[in-house]
Each structure stands twice: as structure tokens, then as C-alpha cells.
PyMOL commands that place a pseudoatom at each C-alpha (Angstrom):
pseudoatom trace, name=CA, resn=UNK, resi=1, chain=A, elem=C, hetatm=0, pos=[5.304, 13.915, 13.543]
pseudoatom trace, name=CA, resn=UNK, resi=2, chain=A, elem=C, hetatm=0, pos=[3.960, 15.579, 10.078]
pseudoatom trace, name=CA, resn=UNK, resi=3, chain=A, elem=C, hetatm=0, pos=[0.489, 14.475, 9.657]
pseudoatom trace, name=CA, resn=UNK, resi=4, chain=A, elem=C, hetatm=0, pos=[-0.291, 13.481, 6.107]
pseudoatom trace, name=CA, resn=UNK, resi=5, chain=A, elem=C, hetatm=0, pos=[-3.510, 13.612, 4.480]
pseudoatom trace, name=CA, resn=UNK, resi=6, chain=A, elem=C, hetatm=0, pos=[-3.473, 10.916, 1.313]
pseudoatom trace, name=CA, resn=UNK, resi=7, chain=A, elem=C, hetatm=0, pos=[-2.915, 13.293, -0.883]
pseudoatom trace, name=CA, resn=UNK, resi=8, chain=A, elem=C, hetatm=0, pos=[0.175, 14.460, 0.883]
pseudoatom trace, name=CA, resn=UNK, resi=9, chain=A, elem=C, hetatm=0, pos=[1.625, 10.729, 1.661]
pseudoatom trace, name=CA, resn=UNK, resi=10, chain=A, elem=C, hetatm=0, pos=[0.642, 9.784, -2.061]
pseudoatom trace, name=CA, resn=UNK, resi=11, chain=A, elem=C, hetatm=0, pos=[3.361, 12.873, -2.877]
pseudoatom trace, name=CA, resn=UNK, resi=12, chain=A, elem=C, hetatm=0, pos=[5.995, 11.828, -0.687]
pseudoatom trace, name=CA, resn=UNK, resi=13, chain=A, elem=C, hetatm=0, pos=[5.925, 8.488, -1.889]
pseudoatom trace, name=CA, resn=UNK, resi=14, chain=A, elem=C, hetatm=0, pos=[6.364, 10.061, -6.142]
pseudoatom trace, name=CA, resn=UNK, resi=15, chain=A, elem=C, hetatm=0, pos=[9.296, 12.149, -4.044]
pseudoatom trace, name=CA, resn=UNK, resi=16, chain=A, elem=C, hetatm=0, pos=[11.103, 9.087, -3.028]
pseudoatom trace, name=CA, resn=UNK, resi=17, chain=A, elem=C, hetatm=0, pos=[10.509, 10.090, 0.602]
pseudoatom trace, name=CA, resn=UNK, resi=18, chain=A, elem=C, hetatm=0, pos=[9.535, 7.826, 3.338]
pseudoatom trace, name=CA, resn=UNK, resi=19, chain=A, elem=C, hetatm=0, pos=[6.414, 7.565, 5.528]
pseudoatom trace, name=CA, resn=UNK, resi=20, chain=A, elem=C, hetatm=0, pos=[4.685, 5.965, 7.668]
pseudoatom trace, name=CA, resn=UNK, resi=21, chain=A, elem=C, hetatm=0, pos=[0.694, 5.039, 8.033]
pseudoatom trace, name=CA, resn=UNK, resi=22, chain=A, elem=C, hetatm=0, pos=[-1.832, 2.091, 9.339]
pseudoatom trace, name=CA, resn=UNK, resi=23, chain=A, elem=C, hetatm=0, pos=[-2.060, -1.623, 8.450]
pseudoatom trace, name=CA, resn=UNK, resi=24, chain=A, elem=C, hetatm=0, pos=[-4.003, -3.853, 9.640]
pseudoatom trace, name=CA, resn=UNK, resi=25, chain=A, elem=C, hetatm=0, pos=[-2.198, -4.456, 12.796]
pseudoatom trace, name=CA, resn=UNK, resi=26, chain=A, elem=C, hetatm=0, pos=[0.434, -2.234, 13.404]
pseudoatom trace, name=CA, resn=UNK, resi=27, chain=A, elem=C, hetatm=0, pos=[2.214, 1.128, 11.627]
pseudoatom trace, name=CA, resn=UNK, resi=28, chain=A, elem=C, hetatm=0, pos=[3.949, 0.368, 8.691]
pseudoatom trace, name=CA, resn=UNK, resi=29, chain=A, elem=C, hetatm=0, pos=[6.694, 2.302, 7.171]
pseudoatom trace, name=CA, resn=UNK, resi=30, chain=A, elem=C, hetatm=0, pos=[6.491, 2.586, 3.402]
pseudoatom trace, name=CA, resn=UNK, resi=31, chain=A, elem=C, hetatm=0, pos=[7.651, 4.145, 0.073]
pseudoatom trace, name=CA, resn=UNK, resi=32, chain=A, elem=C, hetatm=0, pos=[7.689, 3.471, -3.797]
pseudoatom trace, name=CA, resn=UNK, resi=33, chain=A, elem=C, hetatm=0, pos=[9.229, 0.042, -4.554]
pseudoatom trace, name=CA, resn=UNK, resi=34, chain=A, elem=C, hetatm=0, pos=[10.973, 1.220, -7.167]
pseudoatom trace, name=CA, resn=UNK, resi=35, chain=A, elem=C, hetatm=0, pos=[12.735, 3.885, -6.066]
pseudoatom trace, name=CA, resn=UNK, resi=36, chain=A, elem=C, hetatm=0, pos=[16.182, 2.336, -4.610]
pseudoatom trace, name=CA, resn=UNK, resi=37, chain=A, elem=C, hetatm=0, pos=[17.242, 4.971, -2.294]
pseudoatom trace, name=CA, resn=UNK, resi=38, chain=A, elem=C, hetatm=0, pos=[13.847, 5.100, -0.534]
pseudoatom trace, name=CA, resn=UNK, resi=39, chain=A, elem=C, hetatm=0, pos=[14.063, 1.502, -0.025]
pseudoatom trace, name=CA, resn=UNK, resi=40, chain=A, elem=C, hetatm=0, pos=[17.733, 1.780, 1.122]
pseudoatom trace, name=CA, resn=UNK, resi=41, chain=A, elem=C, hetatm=0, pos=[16.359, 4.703, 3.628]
pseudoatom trace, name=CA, resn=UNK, resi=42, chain=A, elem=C, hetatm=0, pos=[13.763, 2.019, 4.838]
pseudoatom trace, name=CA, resn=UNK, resi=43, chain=A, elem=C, hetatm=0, pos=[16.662, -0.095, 5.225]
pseudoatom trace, name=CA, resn=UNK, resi=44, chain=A, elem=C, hetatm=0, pos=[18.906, 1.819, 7.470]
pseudoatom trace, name=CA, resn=UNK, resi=45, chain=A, elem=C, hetatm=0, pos=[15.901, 3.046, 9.556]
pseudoatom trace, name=CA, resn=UNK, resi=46, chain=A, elem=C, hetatm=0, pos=[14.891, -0.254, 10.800]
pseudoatom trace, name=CA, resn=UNK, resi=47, chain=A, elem=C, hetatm=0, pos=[18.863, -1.193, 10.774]
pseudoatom trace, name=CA, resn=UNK, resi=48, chain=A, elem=C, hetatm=0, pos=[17.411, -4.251, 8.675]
pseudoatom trace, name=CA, resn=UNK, resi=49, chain=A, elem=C, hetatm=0, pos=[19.638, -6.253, 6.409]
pseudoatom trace, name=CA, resn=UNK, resi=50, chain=A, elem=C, hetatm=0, pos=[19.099, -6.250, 2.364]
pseudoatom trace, name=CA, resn=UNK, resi=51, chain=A, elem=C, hetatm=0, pos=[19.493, -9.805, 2.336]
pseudoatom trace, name=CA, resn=UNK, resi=52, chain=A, elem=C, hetatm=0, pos=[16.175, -10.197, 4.338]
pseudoatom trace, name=CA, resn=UNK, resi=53, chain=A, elem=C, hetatm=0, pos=[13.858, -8.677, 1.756]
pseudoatom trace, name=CA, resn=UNK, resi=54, chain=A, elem=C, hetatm=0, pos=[10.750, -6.817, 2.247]
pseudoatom trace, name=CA, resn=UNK, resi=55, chain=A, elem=C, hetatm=0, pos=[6.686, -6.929, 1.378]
pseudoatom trace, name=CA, resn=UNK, resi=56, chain=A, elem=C, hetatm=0, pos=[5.055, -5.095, -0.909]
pseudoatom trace, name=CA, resn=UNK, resi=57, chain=A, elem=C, hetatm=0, pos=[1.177, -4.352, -0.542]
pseudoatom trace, name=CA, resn=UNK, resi=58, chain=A, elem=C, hetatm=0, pos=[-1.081, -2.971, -2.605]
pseudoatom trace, name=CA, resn=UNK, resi=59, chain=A, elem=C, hetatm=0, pos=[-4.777, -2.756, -3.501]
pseudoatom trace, name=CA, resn=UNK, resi=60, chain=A, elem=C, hetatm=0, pos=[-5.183, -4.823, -5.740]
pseudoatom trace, name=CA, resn=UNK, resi=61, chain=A, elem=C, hetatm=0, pos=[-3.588, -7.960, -7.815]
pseudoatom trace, name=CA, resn=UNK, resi=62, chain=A, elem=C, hetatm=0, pos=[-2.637, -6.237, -11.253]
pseudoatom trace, name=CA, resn=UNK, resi=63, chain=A, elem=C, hetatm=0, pos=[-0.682, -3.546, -9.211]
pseudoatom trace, name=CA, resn=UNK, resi=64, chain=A, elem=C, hetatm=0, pos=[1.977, -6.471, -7.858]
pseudoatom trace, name=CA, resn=UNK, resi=65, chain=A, elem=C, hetatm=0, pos=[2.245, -8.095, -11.533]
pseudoatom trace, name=CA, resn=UNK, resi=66, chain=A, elem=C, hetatm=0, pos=[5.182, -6.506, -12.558]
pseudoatom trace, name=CA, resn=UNK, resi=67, chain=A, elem=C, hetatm=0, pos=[7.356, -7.579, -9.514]
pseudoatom trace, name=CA, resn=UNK, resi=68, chain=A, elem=C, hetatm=0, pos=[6.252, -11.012, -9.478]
pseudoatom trace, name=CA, resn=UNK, resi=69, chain=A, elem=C, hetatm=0, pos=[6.788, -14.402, -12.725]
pseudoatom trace, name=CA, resn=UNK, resi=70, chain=A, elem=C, hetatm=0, pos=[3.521, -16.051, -12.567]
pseudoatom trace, name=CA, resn=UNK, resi=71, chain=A, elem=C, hetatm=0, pos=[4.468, -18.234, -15.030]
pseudoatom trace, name=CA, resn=UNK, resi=72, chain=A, elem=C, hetatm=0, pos=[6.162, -20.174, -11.984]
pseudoatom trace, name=CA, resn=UNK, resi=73, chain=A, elem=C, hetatm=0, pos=[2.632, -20.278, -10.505]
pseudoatom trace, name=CA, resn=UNK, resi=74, chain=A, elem=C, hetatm=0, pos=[-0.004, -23.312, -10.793]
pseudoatom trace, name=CA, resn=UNK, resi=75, chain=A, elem=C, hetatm=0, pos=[-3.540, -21.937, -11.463]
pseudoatom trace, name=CA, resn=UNK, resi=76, chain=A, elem=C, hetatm=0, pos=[-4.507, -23.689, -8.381]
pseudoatom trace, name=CA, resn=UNK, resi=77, chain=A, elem=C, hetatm=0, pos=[-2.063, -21.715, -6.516]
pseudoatom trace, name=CA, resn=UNK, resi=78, chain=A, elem=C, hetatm=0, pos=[-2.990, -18.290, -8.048]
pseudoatom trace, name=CA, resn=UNK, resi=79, chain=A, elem=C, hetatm=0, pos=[-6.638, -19.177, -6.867]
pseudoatom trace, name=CA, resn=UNK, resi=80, chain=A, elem=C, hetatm=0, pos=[-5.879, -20.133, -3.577]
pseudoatom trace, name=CA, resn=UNK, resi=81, chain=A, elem=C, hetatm=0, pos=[-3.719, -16.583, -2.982]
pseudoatom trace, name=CA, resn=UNK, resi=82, chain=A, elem=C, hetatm=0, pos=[-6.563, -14.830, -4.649]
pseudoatom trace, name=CA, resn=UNK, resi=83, chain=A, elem=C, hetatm=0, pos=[-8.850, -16.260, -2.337]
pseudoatom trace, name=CA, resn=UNK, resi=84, chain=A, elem=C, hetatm=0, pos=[-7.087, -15.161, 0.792]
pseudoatom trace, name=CA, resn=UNK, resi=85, chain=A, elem=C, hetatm=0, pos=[-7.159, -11.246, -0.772]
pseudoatom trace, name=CA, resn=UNK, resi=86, chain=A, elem=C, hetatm=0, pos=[-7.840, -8.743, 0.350]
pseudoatom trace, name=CA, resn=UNK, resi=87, chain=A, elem=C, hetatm=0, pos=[-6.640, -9.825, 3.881]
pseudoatom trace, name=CA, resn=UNK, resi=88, chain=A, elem=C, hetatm=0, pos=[-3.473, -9.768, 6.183]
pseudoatom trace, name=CA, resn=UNK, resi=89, chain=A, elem=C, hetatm=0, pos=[-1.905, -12.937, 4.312]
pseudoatom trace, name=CA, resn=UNK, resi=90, chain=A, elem=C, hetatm=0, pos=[1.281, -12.262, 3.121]
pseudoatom trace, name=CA, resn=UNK, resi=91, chain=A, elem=C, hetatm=0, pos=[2.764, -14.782, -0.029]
pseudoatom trace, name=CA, resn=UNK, resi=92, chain=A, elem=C, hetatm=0, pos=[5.692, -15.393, -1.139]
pseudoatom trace, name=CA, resn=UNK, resi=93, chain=A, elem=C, hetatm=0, pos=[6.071, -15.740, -4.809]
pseudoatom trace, name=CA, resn=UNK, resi=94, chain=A, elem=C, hetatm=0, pos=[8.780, -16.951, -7.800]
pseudoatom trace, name=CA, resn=UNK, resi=95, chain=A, elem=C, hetatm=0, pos=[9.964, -12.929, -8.570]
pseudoatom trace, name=CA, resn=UNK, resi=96, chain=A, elem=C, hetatm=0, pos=[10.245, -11.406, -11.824]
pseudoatom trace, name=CA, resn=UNK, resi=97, chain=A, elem=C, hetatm=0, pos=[13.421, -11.550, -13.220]
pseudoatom trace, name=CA, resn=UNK, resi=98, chain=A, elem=C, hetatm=0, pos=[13.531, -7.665, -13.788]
pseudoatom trace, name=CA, resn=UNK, resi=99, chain=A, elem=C, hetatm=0, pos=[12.802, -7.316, -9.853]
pseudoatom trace, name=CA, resn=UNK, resi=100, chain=A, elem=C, hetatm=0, pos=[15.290, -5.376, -8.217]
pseudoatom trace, name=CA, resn=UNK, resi=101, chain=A, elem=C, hetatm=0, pos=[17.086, -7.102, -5.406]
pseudoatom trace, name=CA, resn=UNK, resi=102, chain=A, elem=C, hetatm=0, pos=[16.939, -4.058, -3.164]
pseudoatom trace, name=CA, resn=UNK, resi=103, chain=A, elem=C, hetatm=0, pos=[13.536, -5.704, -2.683]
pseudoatom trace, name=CA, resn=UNK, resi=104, chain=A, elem=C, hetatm=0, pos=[13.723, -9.546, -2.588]
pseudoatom trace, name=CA, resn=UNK, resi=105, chain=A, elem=C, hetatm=0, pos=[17.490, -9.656, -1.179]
pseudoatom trace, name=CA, resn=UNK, resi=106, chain=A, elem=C, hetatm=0, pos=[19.305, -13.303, -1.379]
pseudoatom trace, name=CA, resn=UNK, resi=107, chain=A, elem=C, hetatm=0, pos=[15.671, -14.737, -2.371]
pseudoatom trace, name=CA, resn=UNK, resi=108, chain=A, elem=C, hetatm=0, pos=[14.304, -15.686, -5.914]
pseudoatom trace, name=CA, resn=UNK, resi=109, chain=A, elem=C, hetatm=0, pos=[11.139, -14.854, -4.597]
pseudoatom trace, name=CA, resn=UNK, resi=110, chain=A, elem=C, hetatm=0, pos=[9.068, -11.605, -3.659]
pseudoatom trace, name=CA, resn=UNK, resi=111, chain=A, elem=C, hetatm=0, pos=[6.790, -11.179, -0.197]
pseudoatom trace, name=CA, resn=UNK, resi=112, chain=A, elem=C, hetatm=0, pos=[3.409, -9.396, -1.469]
pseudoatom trace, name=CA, resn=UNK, resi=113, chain=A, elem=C, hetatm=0, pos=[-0.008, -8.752, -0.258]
pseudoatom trace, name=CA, resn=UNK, resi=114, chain=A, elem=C, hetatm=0, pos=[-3.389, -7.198, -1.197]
pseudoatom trace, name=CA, resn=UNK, resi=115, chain=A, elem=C, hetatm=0, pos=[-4.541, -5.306, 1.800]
pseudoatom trace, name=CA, resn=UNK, resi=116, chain=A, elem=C, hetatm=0, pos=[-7.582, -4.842, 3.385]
pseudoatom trace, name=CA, resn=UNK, resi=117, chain=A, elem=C, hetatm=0, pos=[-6.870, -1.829, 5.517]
pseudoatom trace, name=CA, resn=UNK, resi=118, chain=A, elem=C, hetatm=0, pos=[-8.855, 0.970, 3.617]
pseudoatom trace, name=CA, resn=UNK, resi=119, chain=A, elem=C, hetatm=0, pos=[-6.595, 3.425, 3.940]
pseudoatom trace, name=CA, resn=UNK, resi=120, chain=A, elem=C, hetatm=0, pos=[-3.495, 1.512, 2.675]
pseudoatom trace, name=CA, resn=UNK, resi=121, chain=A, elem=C, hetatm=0, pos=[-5.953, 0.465, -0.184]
pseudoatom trace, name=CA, resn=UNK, resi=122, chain=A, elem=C, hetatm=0, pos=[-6.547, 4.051, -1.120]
pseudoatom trace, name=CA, resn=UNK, resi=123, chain=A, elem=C, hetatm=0, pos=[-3.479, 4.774, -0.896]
pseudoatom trace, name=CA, resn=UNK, resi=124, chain=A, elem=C, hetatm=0, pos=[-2.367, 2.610, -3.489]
pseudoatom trace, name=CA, resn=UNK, resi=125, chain=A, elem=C, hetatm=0, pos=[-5.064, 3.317, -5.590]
pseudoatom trace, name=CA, resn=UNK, resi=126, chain=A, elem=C, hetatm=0, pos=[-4.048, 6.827, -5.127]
pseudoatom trace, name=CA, resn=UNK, resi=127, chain=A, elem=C, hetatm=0, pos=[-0.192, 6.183, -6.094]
pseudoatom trace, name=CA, resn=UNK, resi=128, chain=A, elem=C, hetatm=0, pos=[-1.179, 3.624, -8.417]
pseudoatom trace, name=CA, resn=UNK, resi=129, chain=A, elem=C, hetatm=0, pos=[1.102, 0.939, -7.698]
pseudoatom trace, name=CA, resn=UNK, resi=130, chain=A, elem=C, hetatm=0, pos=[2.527, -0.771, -4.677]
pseudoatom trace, name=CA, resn=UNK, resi=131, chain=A, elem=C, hetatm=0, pos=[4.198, 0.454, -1.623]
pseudoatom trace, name=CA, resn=UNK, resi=132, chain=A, elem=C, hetatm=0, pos=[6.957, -1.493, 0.417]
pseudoatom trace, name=CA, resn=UNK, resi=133, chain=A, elem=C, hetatm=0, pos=[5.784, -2.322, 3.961]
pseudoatom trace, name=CA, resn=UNK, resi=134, chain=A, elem=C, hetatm=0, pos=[7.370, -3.211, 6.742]
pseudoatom trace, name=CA, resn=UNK, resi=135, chain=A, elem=C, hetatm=0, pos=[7.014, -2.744, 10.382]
pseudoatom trace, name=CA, resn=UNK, resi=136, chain=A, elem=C, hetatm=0, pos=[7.414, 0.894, 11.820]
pseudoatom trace, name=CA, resn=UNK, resi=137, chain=A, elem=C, hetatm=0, pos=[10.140, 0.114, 14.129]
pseudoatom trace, name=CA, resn=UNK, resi=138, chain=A, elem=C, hetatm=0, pos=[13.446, 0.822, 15.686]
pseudoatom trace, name=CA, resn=UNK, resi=139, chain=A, elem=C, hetatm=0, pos=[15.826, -2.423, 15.534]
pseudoatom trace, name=CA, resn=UNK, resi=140, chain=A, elem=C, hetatm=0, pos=[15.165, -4.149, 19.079]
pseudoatom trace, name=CA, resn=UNK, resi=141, chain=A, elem=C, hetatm=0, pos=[11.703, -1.861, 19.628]
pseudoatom trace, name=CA, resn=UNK, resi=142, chain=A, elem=C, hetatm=0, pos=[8.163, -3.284, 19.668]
pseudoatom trace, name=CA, resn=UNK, resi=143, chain=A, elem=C, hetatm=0, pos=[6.071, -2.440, 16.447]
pseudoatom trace, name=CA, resn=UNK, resi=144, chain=A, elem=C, hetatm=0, pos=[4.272, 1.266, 16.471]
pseudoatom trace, name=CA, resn=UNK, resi=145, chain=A, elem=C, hetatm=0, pos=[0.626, 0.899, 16.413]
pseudoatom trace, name=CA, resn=UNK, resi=146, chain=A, elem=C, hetatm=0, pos=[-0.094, 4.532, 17.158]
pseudoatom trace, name=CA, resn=UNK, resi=147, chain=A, elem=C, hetatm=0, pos=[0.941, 7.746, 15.552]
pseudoatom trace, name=CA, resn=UNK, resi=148, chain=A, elem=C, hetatm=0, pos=[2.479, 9.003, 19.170]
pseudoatom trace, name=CA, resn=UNK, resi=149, chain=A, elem=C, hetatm=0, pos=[4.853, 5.978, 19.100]
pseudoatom trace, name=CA, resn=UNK, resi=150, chain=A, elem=C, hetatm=0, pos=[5.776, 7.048, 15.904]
pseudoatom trace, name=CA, resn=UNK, resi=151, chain=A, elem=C, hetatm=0, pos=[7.090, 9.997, 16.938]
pseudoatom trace, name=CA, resn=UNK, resi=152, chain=A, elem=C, hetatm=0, pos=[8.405, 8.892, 19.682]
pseudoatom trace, name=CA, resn=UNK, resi=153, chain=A, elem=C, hetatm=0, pos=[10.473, 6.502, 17.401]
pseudoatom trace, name=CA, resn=UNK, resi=154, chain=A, elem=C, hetatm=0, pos=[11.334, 8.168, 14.672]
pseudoatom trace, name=CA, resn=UNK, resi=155, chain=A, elem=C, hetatm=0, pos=[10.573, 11.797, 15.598]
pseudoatom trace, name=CA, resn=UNK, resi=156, chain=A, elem=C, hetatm=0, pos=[8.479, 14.943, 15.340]
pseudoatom trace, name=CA, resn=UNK, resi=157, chain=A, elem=C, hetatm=0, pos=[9.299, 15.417, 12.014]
pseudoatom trace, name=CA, resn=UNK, resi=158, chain=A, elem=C, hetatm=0, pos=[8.356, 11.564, 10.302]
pseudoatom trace, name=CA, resn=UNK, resi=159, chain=A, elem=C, hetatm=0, pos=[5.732, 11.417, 8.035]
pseudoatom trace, name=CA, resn=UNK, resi=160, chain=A, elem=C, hetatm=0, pos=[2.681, 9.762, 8.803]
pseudoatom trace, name=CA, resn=UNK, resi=161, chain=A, elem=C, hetatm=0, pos=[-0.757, 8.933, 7.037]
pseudoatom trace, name=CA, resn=UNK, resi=162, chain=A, elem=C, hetatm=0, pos=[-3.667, 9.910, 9.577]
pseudoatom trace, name=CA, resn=UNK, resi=163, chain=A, elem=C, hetatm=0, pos=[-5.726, 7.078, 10.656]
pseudoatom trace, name=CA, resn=UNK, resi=164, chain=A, elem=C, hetatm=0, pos=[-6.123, 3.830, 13.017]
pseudoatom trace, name=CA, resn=UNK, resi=165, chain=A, elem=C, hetatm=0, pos=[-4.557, 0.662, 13.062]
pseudoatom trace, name=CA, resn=UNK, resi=166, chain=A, elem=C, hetatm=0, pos=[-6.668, -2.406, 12.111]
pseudoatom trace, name=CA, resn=UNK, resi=167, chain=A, elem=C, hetatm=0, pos=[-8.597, -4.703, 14.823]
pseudoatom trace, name=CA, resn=UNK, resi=168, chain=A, elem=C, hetatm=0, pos=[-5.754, -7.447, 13.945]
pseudoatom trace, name=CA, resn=UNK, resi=169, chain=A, elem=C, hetatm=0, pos=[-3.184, -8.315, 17.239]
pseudoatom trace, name=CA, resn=UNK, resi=170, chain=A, elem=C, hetatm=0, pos=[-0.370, -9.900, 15.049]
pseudoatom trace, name=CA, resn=UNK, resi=171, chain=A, elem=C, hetatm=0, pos=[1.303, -8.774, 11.659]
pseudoatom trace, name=CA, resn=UNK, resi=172, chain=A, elem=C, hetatm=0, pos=[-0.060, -10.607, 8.380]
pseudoatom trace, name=CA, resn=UNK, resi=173, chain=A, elem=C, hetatm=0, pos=[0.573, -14.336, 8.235]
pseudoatom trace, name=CA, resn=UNK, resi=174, chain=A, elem=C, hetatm=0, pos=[3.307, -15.147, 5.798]
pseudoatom trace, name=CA, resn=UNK, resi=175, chain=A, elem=C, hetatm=0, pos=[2.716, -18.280, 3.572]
pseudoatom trace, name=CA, resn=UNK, resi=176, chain=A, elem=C, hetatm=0, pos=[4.587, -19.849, 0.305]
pseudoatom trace, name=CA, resn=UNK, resi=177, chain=A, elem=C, hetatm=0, pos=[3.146, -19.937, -2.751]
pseudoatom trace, name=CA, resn=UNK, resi=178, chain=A, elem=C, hetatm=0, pos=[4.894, -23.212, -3.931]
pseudoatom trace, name=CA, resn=UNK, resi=179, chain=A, elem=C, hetatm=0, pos=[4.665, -25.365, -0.943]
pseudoatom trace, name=CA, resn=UNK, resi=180, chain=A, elem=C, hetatm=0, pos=[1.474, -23.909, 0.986]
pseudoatom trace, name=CA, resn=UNK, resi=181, chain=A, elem=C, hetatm=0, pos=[3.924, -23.635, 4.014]
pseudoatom trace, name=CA, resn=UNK, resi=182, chain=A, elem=C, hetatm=0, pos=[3.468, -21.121, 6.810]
pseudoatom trace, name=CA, resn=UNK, resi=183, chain=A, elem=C, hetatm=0, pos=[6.498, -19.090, 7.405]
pseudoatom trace, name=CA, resn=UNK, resi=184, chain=A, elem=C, hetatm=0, pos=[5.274, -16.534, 9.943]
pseudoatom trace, name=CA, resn=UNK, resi=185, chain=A, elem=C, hetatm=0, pos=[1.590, -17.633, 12.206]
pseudoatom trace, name=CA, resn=UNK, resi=186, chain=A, elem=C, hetatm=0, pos=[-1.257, -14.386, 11.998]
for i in range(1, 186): cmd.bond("trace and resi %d" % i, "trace and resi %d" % (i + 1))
show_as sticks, trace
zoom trace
């Protein structure tokens, strides 16, 4: 694997490469939102369909605006995802319209989450917007939660941000915004 500093993974990420680093449970792999063939890369990695969607975390709440219509979004709804942020709860939200759907697939709706992994946070900071996440993984493989398996996955050449894993055992819980409804259990 190439070991990235944040510095380094923040420039991959403006390059339209692909890397991987931390969450709060397991290695992520990652890369600008906006940048279709990165996502498409992402895509083919995991062998993951485009229909499915994907997450997008970041370090904040203003950083996800422009993906999501909160105009589709009570007050009391907005408050109660606030709330839960930072943390490993994932919502899913009414997109906006201007969303690509490279990102949201057959869904009018957008998976997005304000971590709490310091790194990841940084790291958005750093890039200044969000990054797509989704599990570092082979199709049919279990989730990488260290940098060896990493390699071991995806080779000695992948990209990853230095640092742990979070104390978490399972992947973020997945909620809807609209109905309160848990998709996927923490």
C-alpha cells in the first residue's frame, strides 16, 4: 500500500484518484463526489451496482448542503439528524435535484453523514467538501479494518490515509429522514 499523510490523500482526492482511510468502524474507500469517474472507479472496485447508491460523509452539515433539498425536510426532522451528528448515523435524505445519479442511483434520495472519526473530519475540512464512503471491500470479502487488509485486497500500490479504525464493531446505522425508519441496525 502507499501510505498517505492528509495532505497527500486530500491531493488524490482534487486528482480524481481513489483512496482509502479509517471510519469509525471499518476502512472506507473514498474520493470527491463530484468527480464521476472516481465514483465509477469506486464502483467497479467493490463490483457494486450504480443503482444501489452510495454515502457521503463529511465534517460538517454545510459541506452536504449542496447534494441534499431540505426544503423536503420538517424542522423537526433537521433537528433530530442534527442531533445524532457527529456520529456513525447514516440518513437518508430527499436529494437535490442537481445531484448526480452516479451518487444516489434509482433513489430520489441521498445517504449522508457527519463523522466523528477525526481523521475523516480533517480530512474533509482539509478537501473542503464531502467524500463518498463506502466499505473497503472486495465483492463477497469481509470489510478491511486494517491497512494490511488493505493491501492485501486491493494491493501494494492502493492509497491509504494512515491511522486506526474507530472503537465501533458495526458500520454506521442507516435511518430515513422522512419516516424515522431504520434501514441498516449500528
Amino acid at each position: 500500500m502507499t501510505i498517505l499523510s492528509l495532505t497527500q490523500s486530500c491531493k488524490k482526492l482534487s486528482l480524481g484518484e481513489v483512496i482509502a482511510y479509517p471510519t469509525e468502524a471499518v476502512f472506507g474507500l473514498g474520493c470527491d463526489p463530484d468527480n464521476k469517474n472516481a465514483v465509477l472507479t469506486i464502483l467497479s472496485l467493490k463490483n457494486r451496482p450504480i443503482e444501489k447508491g452510495l454515502i457521503l460523509i463529511a465534517s460538517n452539515f454545510e459541506q452536504l448542503i449542496p447534494y441534499i433539498d431540505q426544503s423536503k425536510i420538517t424542522s423537526q426532522q433537521k433537528k433530530i439528524m442534527l442531533n445524532s451528528w457527529p456520529g456513525a448515523v447514516t440518513w437518508i435524505v430527499p436529494k437535490n435535484s442537481n445531484t448526480p445519479y452516479f451518487l444516489t442511483g434509482q433513489f430520489d434520495s441521498i445517504a449522508i453523514r457527519v463523522t466523528d472519526h477525526f481523521l475523516v473530519s480533517k480530512l474533509c475540512t482539509l478537501f473542503d467538501k464531502p467524500i463518498v464512503s463506502t466499505s473497503a471491500n472486495l465483492s463477497g470479502q469481509d470489510p478491511c479494518r486494517t491497512m494490511a487488509e488493505v493491501e492485501t485486497q486491493f494491493g501494494i500500490d492502493f492509497p491509504v490515509l494512515q491511522g486506526e479504525i474507530g472503537k465501533r464493531k458495526n458500520p454506521s446505522e442507516i435511518r430515513d429522514i422522512k419516516t424515522g425508519q431504520i434501514i441498516r441496525q449500528g
